[in-house]
C-alpha positions in Angstrom: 0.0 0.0 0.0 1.3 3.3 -1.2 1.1 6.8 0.7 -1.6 8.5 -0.7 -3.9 5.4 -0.8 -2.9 4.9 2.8 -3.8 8.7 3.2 -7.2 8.1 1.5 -8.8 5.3 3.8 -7.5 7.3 6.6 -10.1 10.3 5.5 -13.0 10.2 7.9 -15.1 11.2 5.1 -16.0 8.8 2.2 -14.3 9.6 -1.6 -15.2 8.2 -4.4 -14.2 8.9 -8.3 -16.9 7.7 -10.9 -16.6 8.0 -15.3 -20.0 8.0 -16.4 -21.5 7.1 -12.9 -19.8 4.4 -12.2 -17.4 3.7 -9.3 -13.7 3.7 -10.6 -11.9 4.2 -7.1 -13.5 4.5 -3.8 -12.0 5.0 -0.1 -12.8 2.0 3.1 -15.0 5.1 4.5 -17.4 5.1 1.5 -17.5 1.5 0.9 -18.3 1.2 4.8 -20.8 4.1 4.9 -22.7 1.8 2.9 -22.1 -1.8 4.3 -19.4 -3.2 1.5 -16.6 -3.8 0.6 -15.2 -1.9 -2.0 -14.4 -4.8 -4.1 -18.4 -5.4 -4.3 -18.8 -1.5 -5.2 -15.3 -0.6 -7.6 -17.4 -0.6 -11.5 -20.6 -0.5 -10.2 -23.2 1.7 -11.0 -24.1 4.6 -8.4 -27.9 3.3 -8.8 -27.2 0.5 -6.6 -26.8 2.9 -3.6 -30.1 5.2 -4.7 -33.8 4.1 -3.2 -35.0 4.1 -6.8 -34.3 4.4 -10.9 -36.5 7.6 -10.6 -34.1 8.8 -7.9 -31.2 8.3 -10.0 -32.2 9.6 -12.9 -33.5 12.7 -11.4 -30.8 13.2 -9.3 -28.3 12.7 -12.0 -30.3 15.6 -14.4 -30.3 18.2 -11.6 -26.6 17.6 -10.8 -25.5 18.1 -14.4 -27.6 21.2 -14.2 -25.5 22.7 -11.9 -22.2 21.3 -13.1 -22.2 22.5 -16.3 -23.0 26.4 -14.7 -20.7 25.4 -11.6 -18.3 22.6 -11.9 -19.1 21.2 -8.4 -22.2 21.0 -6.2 -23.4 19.6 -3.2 -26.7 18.3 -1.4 -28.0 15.8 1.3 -30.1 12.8 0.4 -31.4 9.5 1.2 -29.1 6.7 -0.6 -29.3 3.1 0.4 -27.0 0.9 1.5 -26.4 -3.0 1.5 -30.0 -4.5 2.2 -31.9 -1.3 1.6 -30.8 0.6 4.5 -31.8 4.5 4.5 -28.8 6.4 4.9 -29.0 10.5 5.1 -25.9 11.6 3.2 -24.3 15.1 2.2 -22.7 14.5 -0.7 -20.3 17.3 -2.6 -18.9 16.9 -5.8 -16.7 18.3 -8.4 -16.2 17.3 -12.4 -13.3 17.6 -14.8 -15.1 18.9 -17.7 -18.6 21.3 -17.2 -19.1 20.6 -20.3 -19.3 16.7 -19.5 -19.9 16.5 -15.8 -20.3 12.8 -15.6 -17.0 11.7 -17.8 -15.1 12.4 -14.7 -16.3 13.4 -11.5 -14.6 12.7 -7.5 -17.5 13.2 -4.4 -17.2 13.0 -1.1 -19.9 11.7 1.2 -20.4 12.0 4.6 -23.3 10.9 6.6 -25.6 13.8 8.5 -26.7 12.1 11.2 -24.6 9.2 13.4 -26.0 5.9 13.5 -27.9 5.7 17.7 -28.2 9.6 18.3 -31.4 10.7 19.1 -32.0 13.9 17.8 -35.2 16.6 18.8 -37.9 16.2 16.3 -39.8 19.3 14.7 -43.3 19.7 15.0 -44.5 17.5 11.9 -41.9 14.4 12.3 -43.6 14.5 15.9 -47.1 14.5 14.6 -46.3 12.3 11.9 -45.2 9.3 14.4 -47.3 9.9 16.4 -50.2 9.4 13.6 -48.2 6.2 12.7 -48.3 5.2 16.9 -52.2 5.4 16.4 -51.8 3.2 13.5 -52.7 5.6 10.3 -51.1 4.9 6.7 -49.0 7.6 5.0 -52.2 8.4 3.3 -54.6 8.9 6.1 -51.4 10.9 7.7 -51.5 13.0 4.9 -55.0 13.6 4.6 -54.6 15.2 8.4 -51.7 17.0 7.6 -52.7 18.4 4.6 -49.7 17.5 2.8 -49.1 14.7 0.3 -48.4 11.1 1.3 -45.0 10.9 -0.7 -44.2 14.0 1.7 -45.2 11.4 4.8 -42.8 9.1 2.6 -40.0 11.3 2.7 -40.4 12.0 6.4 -40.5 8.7 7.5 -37.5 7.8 5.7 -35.8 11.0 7.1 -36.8 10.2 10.6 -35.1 6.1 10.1 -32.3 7.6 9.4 -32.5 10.1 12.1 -33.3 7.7 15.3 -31.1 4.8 13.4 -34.7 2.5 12.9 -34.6 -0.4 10.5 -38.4 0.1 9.3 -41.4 1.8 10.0 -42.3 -0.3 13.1 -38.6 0.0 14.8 -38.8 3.5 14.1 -42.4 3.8 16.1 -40.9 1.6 18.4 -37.9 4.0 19.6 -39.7 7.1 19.6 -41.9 7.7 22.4 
């Protein structure tokens, strides 16, 4: 093992490097971050670690938006790990070429929230598990809060992350 490899997997933060949205080079902390190895991940596709092709795609058309004005951008997002695991990620990224974000492009991802904190919950993730405590569906949920169920979608996946639940029921389970 050279230096600057030993230098990358010492990074507390994950790296990656992708041509054409697929993983070239990766460091330990990204291939952890998501429960693999990073033989199972190197010339991959990053739609494994999305919740959905929609996602990806989407994703993927808003990020060359803002790297062909920009060169780099940066947001947070749910991305899955090994066995469909929510993980809440900020991810920041910078391309070679504007004018072909996704020939050559090097992230960095870092989860938001640590896996077993507990942190406060605003006013609608309260009301929204404690809809789901009483039983409701994301639709019914919606329907009270005036909001659309894929919103109740979104928070519930937000709030697994958050509290570190495994599913729906774990995550009603922990918060009281």
């Amino acid at each position: 093992m050279n230096d600057t490899s030993s230098l990358h997997d010492l990074l507390p933060i994950g790296i990656l490097m992708s041509v054409g949205r697929k993983i070239t080079h990766c460091n330990s902390t990204f291939a952890s971050l998501f429960n693999y190895e990073m033989e199972d991940i190197v010339g991959k596709s990053l739609e494994m670690l999305y919740p959905s092709r929609f996602e990806f795609l989407d994703r993927g058309e808003k990020w060359a938006e803002f790297l062909h004005i920009h060169g780099e951008h940066s947001d947070e997002r749910i991305m899955l790990a090994r066995k469909e695991n929510p993980v809440w990620i900020k991810v920041r990224g910078r391309c070679r070429s504007p004018r072909d974000p996704y020939q050559l492009m090097v992230c960095t991802f870092e989860e938001v929230t640590e896996k077993g904190q507990n942190p406060e919950l605003t006013i609608r993730e309260y009301a929204i598990v404690k809809y789901m405590q009483q039983g409701l569906t994301s639709k019914e949920i919606a329907r009270k809060l005036m909001i659309s169920h894929r919103t109740v979608e979104t928070y519930k996946n937000r709030l697994m992350v958050k509290v570190g639940a495994r599913n729906s029921m774990h995550l009603v389970s922990l918060i009281k």
